[in-house]
C-alpha positions as CSV (number, residue, x, y, z in Angstrom):
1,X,-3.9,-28.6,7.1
2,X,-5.8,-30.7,9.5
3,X,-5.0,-28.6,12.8
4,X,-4.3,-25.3,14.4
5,X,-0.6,-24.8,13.5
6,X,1.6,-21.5,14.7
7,X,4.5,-20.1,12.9
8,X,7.0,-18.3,13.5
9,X,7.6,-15.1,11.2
10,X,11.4,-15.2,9.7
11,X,14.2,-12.6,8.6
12,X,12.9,-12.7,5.4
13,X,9.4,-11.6,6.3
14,X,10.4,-9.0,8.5
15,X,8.1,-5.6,8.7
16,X,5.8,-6.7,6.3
17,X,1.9,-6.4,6.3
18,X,0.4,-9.8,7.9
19,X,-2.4,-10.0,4.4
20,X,1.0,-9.5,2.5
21,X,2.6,-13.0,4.2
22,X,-0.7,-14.7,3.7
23,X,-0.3,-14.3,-0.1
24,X,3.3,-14.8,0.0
25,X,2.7,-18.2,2.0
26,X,-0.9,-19.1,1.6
27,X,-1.4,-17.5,-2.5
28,X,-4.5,-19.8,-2.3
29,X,-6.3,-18.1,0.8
30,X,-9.2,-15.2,-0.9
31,X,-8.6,-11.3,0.6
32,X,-12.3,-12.1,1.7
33,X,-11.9,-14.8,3.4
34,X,-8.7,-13.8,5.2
35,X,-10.5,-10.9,6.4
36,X,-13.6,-12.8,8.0
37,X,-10.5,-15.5,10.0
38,X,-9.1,-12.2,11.5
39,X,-12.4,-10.6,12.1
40,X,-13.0,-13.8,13.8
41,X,-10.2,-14.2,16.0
42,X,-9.1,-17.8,13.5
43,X,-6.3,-15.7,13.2
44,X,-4.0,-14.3,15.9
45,X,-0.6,-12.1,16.0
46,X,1.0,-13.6,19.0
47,X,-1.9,-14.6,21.0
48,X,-3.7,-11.3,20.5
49,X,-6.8,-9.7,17.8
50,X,-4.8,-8.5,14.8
51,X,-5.6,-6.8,11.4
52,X,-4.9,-7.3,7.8
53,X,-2.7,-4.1,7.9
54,X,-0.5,-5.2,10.8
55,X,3.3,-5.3,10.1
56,X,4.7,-8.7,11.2
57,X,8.5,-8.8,12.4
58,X,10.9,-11.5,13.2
59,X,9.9,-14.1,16.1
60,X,6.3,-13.0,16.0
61,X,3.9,-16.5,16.5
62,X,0.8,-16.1,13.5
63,X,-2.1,-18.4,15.0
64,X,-3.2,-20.1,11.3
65,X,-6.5,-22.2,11.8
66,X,-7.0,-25.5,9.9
67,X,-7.5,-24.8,5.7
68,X,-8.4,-26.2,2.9
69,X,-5.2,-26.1,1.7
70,X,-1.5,-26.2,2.6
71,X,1.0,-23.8,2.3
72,X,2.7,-23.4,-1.0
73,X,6.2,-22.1,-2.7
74,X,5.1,-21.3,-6.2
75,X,7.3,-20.1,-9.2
76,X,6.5,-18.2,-11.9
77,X,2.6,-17.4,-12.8
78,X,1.7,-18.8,-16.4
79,X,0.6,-15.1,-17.7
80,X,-0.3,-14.8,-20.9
81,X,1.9,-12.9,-23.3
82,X,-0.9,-9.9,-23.4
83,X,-0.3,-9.7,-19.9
84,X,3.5,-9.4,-19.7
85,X,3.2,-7.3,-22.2
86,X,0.5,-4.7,-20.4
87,X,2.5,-4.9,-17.3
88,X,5.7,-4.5,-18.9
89,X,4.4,-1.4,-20.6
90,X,3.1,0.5,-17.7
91,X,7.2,0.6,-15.9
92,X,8.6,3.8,-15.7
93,X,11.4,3.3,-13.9
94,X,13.8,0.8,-13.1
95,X,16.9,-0.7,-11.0
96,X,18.6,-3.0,-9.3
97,X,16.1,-2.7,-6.3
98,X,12.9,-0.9,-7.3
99,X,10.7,-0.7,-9.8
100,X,8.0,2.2,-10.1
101,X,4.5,1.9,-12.9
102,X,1.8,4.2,-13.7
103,X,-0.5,2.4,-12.9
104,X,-4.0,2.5,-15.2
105,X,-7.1,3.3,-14.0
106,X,-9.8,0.5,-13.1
107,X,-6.9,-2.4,-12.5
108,X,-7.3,-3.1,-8.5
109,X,-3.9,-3.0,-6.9
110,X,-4.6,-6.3,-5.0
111,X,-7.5,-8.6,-5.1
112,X,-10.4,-9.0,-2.8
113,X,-13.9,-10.9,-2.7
114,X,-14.9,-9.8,-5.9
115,X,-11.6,-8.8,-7.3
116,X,-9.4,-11.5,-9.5
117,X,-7.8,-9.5,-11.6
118,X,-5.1,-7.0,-10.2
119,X,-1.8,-5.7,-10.2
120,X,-0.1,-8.2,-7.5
121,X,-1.9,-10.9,-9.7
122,X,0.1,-10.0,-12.5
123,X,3.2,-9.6,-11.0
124,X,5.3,-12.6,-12.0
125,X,5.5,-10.3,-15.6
126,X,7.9,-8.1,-13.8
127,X,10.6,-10.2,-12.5
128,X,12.9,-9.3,-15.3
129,X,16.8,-11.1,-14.2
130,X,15.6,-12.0,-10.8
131,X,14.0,-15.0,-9.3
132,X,11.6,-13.4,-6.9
133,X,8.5,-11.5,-8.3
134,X,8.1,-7.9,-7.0
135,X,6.3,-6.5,-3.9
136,X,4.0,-4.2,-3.6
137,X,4.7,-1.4,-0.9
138,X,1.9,0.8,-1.1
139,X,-1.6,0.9,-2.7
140,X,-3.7,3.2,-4.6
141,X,-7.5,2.7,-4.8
142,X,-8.5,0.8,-8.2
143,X,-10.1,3.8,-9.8
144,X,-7.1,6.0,-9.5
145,X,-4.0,5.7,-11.5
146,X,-0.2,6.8,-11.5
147,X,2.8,6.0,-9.8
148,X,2.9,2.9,-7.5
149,X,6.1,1.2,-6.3
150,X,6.8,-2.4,-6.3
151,X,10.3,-3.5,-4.2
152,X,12.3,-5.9,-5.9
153,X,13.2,-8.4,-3.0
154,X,11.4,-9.0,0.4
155,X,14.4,-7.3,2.2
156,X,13.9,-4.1,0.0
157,X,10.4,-4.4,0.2
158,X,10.7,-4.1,4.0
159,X,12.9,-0.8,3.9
160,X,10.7,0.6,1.7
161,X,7.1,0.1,3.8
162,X,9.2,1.6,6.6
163,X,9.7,4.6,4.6
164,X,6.5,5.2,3.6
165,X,5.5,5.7,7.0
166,X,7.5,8.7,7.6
167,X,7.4,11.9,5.5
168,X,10.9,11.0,3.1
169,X,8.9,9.5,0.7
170,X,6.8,12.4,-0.8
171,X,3.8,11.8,-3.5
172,X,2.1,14.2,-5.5
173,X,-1.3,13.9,-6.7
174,X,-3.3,15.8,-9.3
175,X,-7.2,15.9,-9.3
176,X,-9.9,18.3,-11.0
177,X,-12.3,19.6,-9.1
178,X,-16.3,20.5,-9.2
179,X,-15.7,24.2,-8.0
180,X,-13.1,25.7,-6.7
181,X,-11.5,25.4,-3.2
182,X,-11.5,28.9,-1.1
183,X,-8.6,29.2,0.2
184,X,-7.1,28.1,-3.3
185,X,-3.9,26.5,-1.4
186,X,-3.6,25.2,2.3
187,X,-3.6,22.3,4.6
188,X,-6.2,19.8,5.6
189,X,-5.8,18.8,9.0
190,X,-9.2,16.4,9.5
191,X,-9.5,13.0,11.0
192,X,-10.8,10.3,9.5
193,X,-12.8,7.4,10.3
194,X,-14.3,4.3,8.5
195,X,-18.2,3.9,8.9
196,X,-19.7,0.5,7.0
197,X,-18.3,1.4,3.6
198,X,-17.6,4.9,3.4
199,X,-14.7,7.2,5.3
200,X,-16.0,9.8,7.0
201,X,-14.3,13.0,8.8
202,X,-14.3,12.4,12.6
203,X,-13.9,15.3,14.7
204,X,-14.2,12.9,18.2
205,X,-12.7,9.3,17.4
206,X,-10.9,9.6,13.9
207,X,-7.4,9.3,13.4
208,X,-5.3,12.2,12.4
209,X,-5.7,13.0,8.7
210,X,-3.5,16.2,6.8
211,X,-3.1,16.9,3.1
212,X,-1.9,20.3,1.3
213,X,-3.4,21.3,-1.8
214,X,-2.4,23.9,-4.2
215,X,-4.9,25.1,-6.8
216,X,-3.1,25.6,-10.4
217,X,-5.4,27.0,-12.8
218,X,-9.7,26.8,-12.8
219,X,-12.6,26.8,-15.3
220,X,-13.9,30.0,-14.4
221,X,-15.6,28.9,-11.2
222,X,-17.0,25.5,-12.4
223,X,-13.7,23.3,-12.2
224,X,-10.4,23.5,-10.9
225,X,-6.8,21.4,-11.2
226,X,-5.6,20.6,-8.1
227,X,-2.2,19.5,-6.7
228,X,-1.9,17.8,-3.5
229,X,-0.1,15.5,-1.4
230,X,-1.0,13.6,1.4
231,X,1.2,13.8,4.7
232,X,-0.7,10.7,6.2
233,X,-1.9,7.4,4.4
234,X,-5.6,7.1,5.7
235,X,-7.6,5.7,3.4
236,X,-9.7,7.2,0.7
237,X,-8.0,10.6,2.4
238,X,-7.7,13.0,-0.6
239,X,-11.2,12.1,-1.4
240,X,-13.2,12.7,1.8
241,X,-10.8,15.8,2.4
242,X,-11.6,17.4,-1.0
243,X,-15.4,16.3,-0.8
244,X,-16.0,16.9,2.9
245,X,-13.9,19.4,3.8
246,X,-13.4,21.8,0.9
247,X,-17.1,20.9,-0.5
248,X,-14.9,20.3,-4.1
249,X,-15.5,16.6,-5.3
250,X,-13.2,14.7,-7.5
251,X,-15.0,14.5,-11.0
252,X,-16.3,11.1,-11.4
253,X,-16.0,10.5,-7.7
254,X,-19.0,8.2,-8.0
255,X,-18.4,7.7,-3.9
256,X,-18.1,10.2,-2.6
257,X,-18.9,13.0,-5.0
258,X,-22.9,14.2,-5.8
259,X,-24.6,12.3,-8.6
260,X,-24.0,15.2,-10.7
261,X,-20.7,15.8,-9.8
262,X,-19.7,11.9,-10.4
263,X,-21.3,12.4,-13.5
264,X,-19.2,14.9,-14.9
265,X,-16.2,13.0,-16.0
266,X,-15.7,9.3,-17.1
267,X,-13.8,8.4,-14.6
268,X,-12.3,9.3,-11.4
269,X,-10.0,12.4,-11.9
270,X,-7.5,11.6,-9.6
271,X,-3.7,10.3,-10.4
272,X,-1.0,10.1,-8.8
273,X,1.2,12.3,-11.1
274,X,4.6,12.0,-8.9
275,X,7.2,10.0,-6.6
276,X,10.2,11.7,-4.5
277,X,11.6,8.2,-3.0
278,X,15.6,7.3,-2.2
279,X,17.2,4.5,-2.7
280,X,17.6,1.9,0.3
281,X,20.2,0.7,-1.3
282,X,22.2,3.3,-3.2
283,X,20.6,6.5,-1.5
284,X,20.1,7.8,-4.9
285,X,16.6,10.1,-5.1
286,X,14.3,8.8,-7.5
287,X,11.4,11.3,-9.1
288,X,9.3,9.4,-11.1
289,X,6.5,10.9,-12.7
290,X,3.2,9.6,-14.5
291,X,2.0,10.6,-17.7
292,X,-2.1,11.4,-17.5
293,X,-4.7,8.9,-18.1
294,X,-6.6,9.3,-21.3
295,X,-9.6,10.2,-19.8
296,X,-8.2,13.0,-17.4
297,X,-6.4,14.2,-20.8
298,X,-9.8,14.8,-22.6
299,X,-10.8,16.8,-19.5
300,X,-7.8,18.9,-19.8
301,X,-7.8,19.6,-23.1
302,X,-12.1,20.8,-22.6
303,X,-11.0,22.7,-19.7
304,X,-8.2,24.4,-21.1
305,X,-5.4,23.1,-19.0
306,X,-2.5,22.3,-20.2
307,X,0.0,19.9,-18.0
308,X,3.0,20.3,-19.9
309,X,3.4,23.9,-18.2
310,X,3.6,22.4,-14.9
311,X,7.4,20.9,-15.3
312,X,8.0,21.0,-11.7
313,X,5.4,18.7,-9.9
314,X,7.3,19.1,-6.2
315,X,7.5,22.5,-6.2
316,X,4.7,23.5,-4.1
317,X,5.4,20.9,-1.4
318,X,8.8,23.1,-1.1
319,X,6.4,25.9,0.0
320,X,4.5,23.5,2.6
């Protein structure tokens, strides 16, 4: 591209994350980079400063400076047969329209400057009898694992990130602890704010932040296994709420945990254990549920816990 060029974003973009149509329309375009073209005003959502996380809808102009490269529609990834395998191994659910994985710990969900290796990379293994390669909806953080939600067509993929913004689509998280949380079930109502590289609670300019947690058994008063859910998506949420505000760190929370604490487990304990999620298409309910991680299994197992009594993962968010 040898000029400034402006485009104009199409029904079958519609309500979709403006980094999400760079990779859809520009695959060859780094996270990184994209990042530092917004950050410097190279790239504009009709006229105006933008973000990565912006949802772009039909009839809205995208300012695209000049690049190294043009615009591409690509087919099929070559993965290698280890690959489709991996990725074809981690689905626990699928239809016509959605397909949910349990996602493993320590495989980013999408790339960034020193990330090349990730779930939307490795997506092309997962188009089964379609043509079009799934789309990611949602995100967890790379250390965590568990349930994560792919749409099977832009136009389902659209439906679903509107649904994610509301409370109908309900996720469950499990975590164990460093301590145990007083009181041992509640809300979380603290805002949140990004500072350089960490999240921080912000009583004066963060945004509005809530989680409920419900304690399900302890180690004495060393450890504890948590369920929770998050009612808002900030980022990094469960974590600073559990660190911050209950003074319990995630084991192997090497963030935002204490050394000590971070070096308790090998690995972050934190998986998302469980979907609730209709639908767009048939309105049928969906609850998927994850199987633990091997590392949050040995803890478990040294703690005493024992997962397969907790049958029901929604069940305290009925008491919410």
């Amino acid at each position: 591209m040898s000029a400034v060029e402006f485009v104009i974003v199409t029904e079958k973009d519609e309500d979709i994350r403006l980094d999400r149509w760079f990779q859809r329309h520009y695959p060859d375009l780094k996270h990184g980079m994209l990042e530092r073209l917004i950050k410097n005003k190279n790239i504009k959502l009709n006229k105006a400063k933008t973000t990565a996380g912006t949802h772009v809808h039909i009839g809205d102009e995208i300012r695209i400076p000049p690049l190294d490269f043009a615009p591409k529609n690509i087919g099929p990834m070559q993965l290698s047969q280890k690959d489709i395998q991996m990725m074809q191994k981690l689905v626990i659910y699928k239809d016509n329209e959605i397909i949910i994985l349990n996602k493993p710990a320590g495989l980013a969900t999408q790339g960034g400057t020193k990330t090349t290796r990730h779930i939307d990379g490795l997506l092309d293994a997962l188009r089964f009898d379609k043509d079009e390669k799934p789309h990611l909806v949602h995100r967890l953080d790379k250390d965590t694992s568990g349930v994560l939600v792919l749409a099977r067509s832009a136009n389902i993929a659209a439906k679903l990130t509107a649904a994610f913004k509301t409370r109908s689509v309900h996720k469950v998280y499990w975590a164990v602890v460093a301590g145990t949380p007083i009181p041992p079930a509640g809300k979380i109502d603290a805002p949140l704010s990004k500072k350089q590289d960490r999240v921080v609670v912000d009583w004066q300019n963060g945004e509005r932040a809530i989680s409920v947690y419900q304690t399900i058994d302890t180690a004495g008063r060393n450890a504890a296994w948590l369920a929770l859910s998050p009612l808002t998506g900030r980022t990094h949420q469960l974590r600073v709420h559990l660190t911050d505000v209950l003074k319990t760190p995630i084991l192997g929370d090497n963030k935002y945990g204490k050394k000590s604490f971070a070096q308790m487990g090998k690995g972050l304990h934190l998986h998302a254990r469980a979907i609730d999620i209709k639908n767009p298409v048939t309105g049928k309910t969906i609850q998927a549920v994850a199987e633990l991680p091997n590392h949050m299994k040995e803890t478990f197992h040294m703690l005493g816990f024992n997962e397969k009594e907790q049958k029901k993962p929604f069940e305290f968010l009925i008491q919410e």
